[in-house]
N, CA, C and O atoms as a Maestro MAE file, in Angstrom:
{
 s_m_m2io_version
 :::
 2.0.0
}

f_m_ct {
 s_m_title
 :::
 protein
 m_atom[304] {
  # First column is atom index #
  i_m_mmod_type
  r_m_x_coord
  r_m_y_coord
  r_m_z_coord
  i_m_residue_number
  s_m_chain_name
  s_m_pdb_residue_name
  s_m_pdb_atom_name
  i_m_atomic_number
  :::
  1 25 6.689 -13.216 -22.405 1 A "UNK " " N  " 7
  2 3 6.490 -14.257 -23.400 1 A "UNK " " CA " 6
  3 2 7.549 -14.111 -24.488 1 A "UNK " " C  " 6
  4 15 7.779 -13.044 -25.058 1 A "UNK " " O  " 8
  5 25 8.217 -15.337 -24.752 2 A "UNK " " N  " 7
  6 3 9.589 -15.023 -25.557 2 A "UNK " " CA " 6
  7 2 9.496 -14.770 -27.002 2 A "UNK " " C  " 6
  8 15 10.385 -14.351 -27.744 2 A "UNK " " O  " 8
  9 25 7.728 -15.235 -27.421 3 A "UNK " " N  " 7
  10 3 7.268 -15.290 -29.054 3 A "UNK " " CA " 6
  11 2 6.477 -14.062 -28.773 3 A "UNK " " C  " 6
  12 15 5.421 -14.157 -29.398 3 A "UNK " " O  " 8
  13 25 6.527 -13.060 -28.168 4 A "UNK " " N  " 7
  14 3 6.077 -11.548 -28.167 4 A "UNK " " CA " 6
  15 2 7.114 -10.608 -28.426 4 A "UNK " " C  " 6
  16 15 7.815 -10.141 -27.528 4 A "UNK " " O  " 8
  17 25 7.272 -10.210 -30.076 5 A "UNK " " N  " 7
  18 3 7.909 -9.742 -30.022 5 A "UNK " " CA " 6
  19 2 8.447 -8.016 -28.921 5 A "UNK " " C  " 6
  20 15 9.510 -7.620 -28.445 5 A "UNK " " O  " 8
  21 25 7.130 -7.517 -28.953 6 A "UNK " " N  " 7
  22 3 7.029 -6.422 -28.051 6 A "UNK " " CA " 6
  23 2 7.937 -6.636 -26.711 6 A "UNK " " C  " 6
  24 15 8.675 -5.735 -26.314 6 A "UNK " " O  " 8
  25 25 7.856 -7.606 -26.196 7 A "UNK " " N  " 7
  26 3 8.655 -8.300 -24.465 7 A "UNK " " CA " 6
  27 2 10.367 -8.242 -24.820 7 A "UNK " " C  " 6
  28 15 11.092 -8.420 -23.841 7 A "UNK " " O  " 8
  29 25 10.967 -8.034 -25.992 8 A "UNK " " N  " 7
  30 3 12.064 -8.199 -26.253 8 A "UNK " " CA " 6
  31 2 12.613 -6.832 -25.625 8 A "UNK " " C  " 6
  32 15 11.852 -5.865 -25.594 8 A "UNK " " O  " 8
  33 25 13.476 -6.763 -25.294 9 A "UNK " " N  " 7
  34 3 14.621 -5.784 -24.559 9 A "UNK " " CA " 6
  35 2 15.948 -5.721 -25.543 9 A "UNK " " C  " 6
  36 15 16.604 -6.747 -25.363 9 A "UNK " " O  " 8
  37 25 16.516 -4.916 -26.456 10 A "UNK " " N  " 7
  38 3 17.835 -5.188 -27.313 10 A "UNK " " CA " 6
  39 2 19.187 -4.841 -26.615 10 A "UNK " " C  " 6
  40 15 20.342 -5.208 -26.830 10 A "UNK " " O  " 8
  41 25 18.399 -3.664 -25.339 11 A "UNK " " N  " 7
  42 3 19.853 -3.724 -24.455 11 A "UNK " " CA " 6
  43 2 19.254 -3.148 -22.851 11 A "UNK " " C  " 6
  44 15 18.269 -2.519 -22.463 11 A "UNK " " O  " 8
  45 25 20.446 -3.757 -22.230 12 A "UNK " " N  " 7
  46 3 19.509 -3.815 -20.901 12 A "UNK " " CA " 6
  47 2 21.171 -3.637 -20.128 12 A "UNK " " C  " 6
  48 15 22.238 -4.133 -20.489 12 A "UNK " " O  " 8
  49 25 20.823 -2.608 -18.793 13 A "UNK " " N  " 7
  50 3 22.407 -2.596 -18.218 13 A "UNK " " CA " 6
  51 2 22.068 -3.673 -16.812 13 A "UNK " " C  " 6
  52 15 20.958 -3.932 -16.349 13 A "UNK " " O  " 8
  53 25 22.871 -3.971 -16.531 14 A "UNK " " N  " 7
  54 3 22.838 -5.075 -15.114 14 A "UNK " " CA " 6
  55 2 21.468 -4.471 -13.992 14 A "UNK " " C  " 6
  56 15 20.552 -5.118 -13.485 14 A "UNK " " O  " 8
  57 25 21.766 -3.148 -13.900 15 A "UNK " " N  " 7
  58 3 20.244 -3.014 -12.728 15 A "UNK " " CA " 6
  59 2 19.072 -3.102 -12.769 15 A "UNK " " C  " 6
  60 15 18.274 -3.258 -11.845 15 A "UNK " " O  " 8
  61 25 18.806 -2.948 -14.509 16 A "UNK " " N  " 7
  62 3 17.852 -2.669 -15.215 16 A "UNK " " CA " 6
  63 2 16.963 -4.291 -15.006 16 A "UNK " " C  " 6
  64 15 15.811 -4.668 -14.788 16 A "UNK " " O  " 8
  65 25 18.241 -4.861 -15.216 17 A "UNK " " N  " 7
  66 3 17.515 -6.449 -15.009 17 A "UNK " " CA " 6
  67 2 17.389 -6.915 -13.779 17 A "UNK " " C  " 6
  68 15 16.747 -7.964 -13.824 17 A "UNK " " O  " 8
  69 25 17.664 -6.665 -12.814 18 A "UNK " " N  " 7
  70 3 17.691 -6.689 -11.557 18 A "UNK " " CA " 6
  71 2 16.468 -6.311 -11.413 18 A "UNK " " C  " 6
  72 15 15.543 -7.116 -11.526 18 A "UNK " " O  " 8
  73 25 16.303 -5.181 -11.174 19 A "UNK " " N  " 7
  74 3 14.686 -4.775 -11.237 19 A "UNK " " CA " 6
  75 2 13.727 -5.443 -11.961 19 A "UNK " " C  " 6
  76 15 12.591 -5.385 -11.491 19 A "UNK " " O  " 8
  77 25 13.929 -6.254 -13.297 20 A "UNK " " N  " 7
  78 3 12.922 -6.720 -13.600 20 A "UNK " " CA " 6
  79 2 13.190 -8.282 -13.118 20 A "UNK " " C  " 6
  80 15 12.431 -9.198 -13.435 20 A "UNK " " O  " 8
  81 25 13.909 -8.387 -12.626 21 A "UNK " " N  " 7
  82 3 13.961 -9.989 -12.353 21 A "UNK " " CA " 6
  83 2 12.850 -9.662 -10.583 21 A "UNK " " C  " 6
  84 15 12.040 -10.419 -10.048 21 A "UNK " " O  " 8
  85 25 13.268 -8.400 -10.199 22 A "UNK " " N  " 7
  86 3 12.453 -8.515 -8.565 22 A "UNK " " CA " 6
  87 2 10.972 -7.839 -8.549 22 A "UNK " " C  " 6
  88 15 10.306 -7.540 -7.557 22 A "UNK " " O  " 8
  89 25 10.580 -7.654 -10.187 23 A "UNK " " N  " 7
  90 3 9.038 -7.169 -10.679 23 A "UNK " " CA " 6
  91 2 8.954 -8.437 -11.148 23 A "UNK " " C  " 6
  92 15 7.955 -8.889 -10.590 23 A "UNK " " O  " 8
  93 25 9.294 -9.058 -11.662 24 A "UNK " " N  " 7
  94 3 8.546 -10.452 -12.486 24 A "UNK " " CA " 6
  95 2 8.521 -10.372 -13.467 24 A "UNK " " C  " 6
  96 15 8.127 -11.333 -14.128 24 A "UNK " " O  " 8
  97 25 8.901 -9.268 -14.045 25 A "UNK " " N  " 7
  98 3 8.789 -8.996 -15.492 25 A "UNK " " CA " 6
  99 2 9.840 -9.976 -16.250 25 A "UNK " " C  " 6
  100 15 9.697 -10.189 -17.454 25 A "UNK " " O  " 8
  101 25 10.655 -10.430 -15.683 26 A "UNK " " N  " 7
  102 3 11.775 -11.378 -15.400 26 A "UNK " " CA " 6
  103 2 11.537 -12.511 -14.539 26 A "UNK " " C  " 6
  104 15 11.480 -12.314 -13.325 26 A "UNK " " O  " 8
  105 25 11.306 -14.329 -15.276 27 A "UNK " " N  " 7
  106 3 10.912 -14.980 -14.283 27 A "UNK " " CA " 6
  107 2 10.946 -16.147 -14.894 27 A "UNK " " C  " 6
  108 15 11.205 -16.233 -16.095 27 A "UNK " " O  " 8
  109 25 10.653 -17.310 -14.036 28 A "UNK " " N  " 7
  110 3 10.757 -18.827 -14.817 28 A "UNK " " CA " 6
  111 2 12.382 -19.165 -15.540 28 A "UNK " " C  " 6
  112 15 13.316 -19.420 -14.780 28 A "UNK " " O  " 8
  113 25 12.548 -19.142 -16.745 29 A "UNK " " N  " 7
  114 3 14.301 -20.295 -16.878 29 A "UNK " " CA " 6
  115 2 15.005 -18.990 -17.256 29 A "UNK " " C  " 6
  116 15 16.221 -18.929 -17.441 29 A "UNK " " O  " 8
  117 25 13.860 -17.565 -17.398 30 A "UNK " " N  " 7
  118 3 15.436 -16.509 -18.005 30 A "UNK " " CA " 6
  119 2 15.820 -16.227 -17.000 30 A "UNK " " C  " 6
  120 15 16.853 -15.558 -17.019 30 A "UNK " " O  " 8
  121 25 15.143 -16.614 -15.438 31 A "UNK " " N  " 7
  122 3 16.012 -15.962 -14.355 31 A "UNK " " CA " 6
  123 2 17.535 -16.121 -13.790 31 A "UNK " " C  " 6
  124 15 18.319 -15.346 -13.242 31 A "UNK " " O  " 8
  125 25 17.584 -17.530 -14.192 32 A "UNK " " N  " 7
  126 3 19.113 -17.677 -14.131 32 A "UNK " " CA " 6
  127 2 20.338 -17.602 -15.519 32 A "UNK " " C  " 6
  128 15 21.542 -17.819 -15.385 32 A "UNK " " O  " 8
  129 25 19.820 -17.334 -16.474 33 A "UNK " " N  " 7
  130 3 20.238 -16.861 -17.984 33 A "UNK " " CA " 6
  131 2 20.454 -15.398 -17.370 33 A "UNK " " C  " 6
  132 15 21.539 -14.823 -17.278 33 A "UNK " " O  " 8
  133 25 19.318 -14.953 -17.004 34 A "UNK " " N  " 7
  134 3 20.073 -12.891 -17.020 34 A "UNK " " CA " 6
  135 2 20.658 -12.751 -15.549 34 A "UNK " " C  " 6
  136 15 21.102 -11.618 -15.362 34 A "UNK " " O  " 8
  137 25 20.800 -13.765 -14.239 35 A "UNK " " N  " 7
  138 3 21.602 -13.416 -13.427 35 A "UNK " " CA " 6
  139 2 22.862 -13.898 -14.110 35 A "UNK " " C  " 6
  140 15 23.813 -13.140 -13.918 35 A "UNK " " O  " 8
  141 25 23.140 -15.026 -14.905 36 A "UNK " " N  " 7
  142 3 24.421 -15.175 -15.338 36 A "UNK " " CA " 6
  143 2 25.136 -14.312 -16.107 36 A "UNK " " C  " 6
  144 15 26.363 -14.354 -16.206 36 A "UNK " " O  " 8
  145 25 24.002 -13.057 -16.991 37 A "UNK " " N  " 7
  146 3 25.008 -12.457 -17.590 37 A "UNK " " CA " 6
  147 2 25.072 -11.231 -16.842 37 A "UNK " " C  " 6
  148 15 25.884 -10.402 -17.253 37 A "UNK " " O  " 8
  149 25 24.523 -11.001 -16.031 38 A "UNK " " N  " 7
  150 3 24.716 -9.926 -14.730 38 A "UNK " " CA " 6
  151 2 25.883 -9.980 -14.011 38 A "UNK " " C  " 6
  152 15 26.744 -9.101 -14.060 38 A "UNK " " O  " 8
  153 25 25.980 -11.476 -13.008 39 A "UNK " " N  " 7
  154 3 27.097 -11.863 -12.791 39 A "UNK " " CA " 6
  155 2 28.769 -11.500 -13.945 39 A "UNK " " C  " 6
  156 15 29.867 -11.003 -13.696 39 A "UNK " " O  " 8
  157 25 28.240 -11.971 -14.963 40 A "UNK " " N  " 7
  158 3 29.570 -11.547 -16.260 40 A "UNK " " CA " 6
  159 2 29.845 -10.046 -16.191 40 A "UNK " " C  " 6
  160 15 30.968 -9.730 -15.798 40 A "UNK " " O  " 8
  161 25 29.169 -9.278 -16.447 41 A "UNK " " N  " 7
  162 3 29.443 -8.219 -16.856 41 A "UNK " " CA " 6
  163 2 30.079 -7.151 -15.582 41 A "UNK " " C  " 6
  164 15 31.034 -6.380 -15.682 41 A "UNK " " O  " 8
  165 25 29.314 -7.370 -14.536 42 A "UNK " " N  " 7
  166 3 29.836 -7.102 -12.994 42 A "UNK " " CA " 6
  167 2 30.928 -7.395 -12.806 42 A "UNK " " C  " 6
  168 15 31.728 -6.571 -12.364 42 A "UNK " " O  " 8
  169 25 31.359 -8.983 -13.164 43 A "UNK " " N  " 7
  170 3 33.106 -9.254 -13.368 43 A "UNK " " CA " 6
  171 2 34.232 -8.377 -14.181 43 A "UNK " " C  " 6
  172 15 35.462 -8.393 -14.147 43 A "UNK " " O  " 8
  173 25 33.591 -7.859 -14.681 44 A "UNK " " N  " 7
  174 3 34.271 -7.584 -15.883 44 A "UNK " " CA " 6
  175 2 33.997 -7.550 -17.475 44 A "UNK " " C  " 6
  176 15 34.220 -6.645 -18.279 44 A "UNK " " O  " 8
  177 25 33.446 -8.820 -17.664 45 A "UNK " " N  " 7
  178 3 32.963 -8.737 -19.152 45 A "UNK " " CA " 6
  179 2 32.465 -8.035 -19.571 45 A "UNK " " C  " 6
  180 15 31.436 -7.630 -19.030 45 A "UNK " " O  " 8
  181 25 33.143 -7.216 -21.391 46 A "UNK " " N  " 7
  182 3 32.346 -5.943 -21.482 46 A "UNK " " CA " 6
  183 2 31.048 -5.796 -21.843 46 A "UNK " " C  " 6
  184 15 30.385 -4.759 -21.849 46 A "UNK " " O  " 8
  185 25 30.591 -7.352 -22.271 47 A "UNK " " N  " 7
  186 3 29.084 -7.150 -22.698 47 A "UNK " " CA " 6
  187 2 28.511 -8.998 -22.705 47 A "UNK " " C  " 6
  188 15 29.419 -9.821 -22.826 47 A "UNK " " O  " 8
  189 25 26.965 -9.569 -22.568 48 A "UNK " " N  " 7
  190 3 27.260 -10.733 -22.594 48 A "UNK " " CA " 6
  191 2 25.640 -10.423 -23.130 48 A "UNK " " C  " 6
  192 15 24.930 -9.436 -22.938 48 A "UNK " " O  " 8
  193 25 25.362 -11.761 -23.919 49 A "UNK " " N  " 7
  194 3 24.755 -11.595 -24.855 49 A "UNK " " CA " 6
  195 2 23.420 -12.773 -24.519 49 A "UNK " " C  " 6
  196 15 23.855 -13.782 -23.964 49 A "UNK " " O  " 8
  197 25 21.616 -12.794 -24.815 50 A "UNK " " N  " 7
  198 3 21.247 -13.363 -24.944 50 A "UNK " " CA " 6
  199 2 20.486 -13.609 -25.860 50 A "UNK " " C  " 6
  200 15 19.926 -12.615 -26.323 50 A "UNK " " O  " 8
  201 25 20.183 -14.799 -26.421 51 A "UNK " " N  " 7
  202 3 19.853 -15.217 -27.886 51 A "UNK " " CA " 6
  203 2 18.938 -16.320 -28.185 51 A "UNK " " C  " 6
  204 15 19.174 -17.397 -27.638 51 A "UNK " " O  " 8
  205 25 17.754 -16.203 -29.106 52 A "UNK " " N  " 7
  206 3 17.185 -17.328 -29.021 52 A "UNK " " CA " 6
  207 2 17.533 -18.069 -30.360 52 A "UNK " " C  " 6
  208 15 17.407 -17.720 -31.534 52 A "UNK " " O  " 8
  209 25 18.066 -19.331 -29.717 53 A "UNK " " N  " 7
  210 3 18.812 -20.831 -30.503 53 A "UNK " " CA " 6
  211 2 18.305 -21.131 -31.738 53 A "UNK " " C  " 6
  212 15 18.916 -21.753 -32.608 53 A "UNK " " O  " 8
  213 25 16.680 -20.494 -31.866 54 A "UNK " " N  " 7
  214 3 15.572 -21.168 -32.256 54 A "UNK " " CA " 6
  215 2 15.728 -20.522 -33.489 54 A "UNK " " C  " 6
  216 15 15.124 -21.067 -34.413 54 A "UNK " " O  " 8
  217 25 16.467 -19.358 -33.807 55 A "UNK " " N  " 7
  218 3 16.163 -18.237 -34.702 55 A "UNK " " CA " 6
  219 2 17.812 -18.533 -35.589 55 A "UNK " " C  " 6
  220 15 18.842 -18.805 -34.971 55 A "UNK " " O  " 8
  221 25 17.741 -18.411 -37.005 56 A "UNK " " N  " 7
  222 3 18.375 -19.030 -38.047 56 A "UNK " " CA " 6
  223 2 19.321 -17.924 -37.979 56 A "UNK " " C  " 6
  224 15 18.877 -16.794 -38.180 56 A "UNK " " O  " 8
  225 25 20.826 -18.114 -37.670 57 A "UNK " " N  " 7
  226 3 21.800 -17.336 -37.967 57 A "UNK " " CA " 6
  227 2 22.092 -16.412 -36.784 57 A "UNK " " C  " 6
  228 15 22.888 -15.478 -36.868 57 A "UNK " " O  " 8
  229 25 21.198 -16.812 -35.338 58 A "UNK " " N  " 7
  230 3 20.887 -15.750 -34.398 58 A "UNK " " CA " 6
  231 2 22.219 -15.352 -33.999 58 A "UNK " " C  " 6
  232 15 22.294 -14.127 -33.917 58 A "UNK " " O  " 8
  233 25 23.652 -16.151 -33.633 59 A "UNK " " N  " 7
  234 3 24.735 -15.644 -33.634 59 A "UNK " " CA " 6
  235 2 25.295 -14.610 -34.571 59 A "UNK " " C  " 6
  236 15 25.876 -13.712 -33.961 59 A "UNK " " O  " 8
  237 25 25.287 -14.503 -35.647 60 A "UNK " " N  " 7
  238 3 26.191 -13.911 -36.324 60 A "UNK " " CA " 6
  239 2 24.742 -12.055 -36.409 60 A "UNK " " C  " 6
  240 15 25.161 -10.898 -36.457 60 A "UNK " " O  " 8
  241 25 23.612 -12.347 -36.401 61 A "UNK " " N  " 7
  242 3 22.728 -11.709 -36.083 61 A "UNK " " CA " 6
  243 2 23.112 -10.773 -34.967 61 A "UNK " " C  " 6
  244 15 23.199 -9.555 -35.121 61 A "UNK " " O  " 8
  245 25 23.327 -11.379 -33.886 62 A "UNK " " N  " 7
  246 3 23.815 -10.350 -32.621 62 A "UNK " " CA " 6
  247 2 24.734 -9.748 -32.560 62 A "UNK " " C  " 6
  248 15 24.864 -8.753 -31.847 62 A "UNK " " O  " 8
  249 25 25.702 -10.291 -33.404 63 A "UNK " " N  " 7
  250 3 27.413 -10.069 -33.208 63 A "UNK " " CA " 6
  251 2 27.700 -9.067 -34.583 63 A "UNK " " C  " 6
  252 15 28.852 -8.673 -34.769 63 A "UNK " " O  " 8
  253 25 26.657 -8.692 -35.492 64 A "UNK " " N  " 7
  254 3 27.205 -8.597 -36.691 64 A "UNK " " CA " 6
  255 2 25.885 -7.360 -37.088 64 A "UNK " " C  " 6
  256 15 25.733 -7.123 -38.286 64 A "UNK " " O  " 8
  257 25 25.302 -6.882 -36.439 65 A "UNK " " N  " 7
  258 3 24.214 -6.223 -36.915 65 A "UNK " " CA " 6
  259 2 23.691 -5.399 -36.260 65 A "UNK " " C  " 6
  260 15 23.276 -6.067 -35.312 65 A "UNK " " O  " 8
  261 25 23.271 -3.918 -35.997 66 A "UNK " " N  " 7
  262 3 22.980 -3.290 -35.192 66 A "UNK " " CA " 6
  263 2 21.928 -3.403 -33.962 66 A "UNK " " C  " 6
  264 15 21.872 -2.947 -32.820 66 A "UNK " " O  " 8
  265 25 20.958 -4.414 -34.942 67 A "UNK " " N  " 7
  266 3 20.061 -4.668 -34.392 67 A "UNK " " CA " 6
  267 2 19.801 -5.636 -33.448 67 A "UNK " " C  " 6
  268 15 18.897 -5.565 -32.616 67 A "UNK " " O  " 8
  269 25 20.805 -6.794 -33.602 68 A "UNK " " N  " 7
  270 3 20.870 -7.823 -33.159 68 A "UNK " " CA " 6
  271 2 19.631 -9.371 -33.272 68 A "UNK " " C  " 6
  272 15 19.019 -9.753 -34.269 68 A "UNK " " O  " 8
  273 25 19.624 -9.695 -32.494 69 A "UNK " " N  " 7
  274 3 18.408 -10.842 -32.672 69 A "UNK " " CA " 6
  275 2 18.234 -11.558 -31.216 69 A "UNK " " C  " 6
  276 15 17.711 -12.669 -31.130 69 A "UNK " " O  " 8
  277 25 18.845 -10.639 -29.753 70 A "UNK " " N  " 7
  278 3 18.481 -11.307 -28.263 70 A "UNK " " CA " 6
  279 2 18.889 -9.605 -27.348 70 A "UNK " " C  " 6
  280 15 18.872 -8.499 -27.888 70 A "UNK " " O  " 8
  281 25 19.149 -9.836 -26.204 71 A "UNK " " N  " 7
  282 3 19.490 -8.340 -25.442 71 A "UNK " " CA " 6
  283 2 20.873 -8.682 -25.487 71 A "UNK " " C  " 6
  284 15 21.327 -9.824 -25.419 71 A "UNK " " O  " 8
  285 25 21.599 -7.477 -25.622 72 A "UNK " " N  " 7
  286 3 22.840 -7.893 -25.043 72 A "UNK " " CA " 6
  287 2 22.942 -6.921 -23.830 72 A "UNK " " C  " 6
  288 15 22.431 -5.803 -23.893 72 A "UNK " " O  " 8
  289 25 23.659 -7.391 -22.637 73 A "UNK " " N  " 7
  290 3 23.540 -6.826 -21.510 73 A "UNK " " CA " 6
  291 2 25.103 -6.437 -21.310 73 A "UNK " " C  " 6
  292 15 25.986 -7.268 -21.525 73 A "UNK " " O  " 8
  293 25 25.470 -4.684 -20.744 74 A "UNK " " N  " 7
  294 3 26.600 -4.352 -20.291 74 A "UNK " " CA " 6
  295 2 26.248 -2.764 -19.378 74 A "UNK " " C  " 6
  296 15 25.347 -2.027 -19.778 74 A "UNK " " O  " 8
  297 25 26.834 -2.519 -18.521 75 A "UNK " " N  " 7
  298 3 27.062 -1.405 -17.984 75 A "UNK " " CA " 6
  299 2 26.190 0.114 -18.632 75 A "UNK " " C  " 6
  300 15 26.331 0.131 -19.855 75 A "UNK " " O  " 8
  301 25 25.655 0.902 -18.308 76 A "UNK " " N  " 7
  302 3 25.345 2.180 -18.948 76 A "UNK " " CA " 6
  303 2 26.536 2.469 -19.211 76 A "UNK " " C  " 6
  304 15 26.803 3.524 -19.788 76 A "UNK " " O  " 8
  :::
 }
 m_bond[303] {
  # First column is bond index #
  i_m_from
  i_m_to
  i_m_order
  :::
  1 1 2 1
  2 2 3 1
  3 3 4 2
  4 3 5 1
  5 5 6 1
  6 6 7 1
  7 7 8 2
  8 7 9 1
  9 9 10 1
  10 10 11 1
  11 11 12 2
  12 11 13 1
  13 13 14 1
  14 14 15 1
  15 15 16 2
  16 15 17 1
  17 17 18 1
  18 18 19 1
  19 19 20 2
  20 19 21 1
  21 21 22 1
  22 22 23 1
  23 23 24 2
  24 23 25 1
  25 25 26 1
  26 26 27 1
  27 27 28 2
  28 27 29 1
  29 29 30 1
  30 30 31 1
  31 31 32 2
  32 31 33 1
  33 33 34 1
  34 34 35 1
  35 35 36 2
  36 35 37 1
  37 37 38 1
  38 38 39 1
  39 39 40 2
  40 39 41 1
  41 41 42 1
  42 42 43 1
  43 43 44 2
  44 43 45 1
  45 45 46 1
  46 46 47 1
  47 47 48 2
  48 47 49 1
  49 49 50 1
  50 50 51 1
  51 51 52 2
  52 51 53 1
  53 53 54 1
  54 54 55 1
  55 55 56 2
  56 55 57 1
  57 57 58 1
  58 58 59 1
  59 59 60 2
  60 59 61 1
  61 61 62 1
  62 62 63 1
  63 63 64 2
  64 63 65 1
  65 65 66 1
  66 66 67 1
  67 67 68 2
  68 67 69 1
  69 69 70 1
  70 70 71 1
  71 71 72 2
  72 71 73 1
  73 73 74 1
  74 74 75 1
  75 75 76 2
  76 75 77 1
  77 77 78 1
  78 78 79 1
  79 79 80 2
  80 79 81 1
  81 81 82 1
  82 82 83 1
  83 83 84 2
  84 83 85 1
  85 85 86 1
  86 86 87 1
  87 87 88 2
  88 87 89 1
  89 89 90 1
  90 90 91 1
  91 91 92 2
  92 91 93 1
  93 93 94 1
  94 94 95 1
  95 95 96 2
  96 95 97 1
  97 97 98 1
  98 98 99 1
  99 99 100 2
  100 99 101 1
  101 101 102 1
  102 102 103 1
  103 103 104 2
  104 103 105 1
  105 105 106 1
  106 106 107 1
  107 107 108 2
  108 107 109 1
  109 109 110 1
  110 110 111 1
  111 111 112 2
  112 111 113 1
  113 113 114 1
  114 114 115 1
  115 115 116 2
  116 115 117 1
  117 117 118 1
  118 118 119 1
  119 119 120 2
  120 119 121 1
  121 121 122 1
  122 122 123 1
  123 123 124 2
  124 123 125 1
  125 125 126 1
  126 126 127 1
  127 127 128 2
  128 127 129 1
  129 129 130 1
  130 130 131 1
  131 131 132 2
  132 131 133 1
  133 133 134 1
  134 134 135 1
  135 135 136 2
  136 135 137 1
  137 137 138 1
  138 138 139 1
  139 139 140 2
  140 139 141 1
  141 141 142 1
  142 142 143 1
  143 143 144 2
  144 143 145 1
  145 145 146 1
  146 146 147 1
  147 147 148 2
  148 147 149 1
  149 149 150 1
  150 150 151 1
  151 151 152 2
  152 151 153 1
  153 153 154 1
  154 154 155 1
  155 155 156 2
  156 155 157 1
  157 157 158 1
  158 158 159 1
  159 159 160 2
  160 159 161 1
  161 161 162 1
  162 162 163 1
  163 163 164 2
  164 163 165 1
  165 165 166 1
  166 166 167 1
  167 167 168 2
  168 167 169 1
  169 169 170 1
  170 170 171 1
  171 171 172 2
  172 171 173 1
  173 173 174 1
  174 174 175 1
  175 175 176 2
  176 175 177 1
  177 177 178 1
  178 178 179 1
  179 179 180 2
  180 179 181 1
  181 181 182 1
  182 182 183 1
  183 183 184 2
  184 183 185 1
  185 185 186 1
  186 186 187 1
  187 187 188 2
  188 187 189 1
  189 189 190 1
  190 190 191 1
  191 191 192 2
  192 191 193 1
  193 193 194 1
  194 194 195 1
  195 195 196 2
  196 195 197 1
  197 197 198 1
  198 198 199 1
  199 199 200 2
  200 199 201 1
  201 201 202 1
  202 202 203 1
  203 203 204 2
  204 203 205 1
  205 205 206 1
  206 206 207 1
  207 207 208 2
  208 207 209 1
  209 209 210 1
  210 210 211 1
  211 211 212 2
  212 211 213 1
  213 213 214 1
  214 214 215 1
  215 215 216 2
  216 215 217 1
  217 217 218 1
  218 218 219 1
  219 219 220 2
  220 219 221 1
  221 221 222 1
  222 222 223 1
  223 223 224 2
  224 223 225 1
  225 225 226 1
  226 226 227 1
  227 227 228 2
  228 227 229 1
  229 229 230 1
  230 230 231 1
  231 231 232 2
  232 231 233 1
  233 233 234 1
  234 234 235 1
  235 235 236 2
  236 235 237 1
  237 237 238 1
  238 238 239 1
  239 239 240 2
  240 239 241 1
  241 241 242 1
  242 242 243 1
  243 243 244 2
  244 243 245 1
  245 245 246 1
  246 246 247 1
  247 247 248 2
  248 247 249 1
  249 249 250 1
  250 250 251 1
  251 251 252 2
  252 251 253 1
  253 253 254 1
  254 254 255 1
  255 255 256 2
  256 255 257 1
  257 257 258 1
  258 258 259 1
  259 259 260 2
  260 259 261 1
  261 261 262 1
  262 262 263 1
  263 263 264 2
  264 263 265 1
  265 265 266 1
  266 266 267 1
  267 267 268 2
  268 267 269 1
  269 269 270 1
  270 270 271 1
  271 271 272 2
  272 271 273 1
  273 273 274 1
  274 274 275 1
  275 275 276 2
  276 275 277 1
  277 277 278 1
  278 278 279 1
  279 279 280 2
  280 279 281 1
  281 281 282 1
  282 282 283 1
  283 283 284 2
  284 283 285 1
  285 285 286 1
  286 286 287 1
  287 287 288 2
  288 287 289 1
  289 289 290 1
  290 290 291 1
  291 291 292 2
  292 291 293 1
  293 293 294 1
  294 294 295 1
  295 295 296 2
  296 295 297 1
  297 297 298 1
  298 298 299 1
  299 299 300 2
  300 299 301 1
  301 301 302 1
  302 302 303 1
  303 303 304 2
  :::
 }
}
């Protein structure tokens, strides 16, 4: 549930989500949001980021703060 905060993940490496995308813990519209940034980071990209739109400043939040405000996903 995306308004739980507890369900939030702040960093997650590509297998990690893999596994939860093939538990369910991962499912419905983030499934193709975290294969896309799976796909990215597997390419190459050093890190790819997810964020909810909904939340005031959530860009500069992720990019700018330890804490962030979505997971960002890259490699262990």
């Amino acid at each position: 549930d995306p308004s739980d905060e507890r369900s939030l993940v702040s960093k997650a490496s590509p297998s990690l989500l893999e596994s939860f995308i093939e538990s369910g813990v991962v499912s419905g519209g983030m499934v193709p949001k975290v294969r896309s940034c799976i796909r990215a980071v597997s390419s190459g990209v050093k890190s790819a980021h997810i964020i909810d739109g909904r939340v005031d400043h959530a860009v500069l939040l992720e990019i700018l703060t330890d804490s962030g405000s979505g997971t960002m996903v890259r490699e262990s």
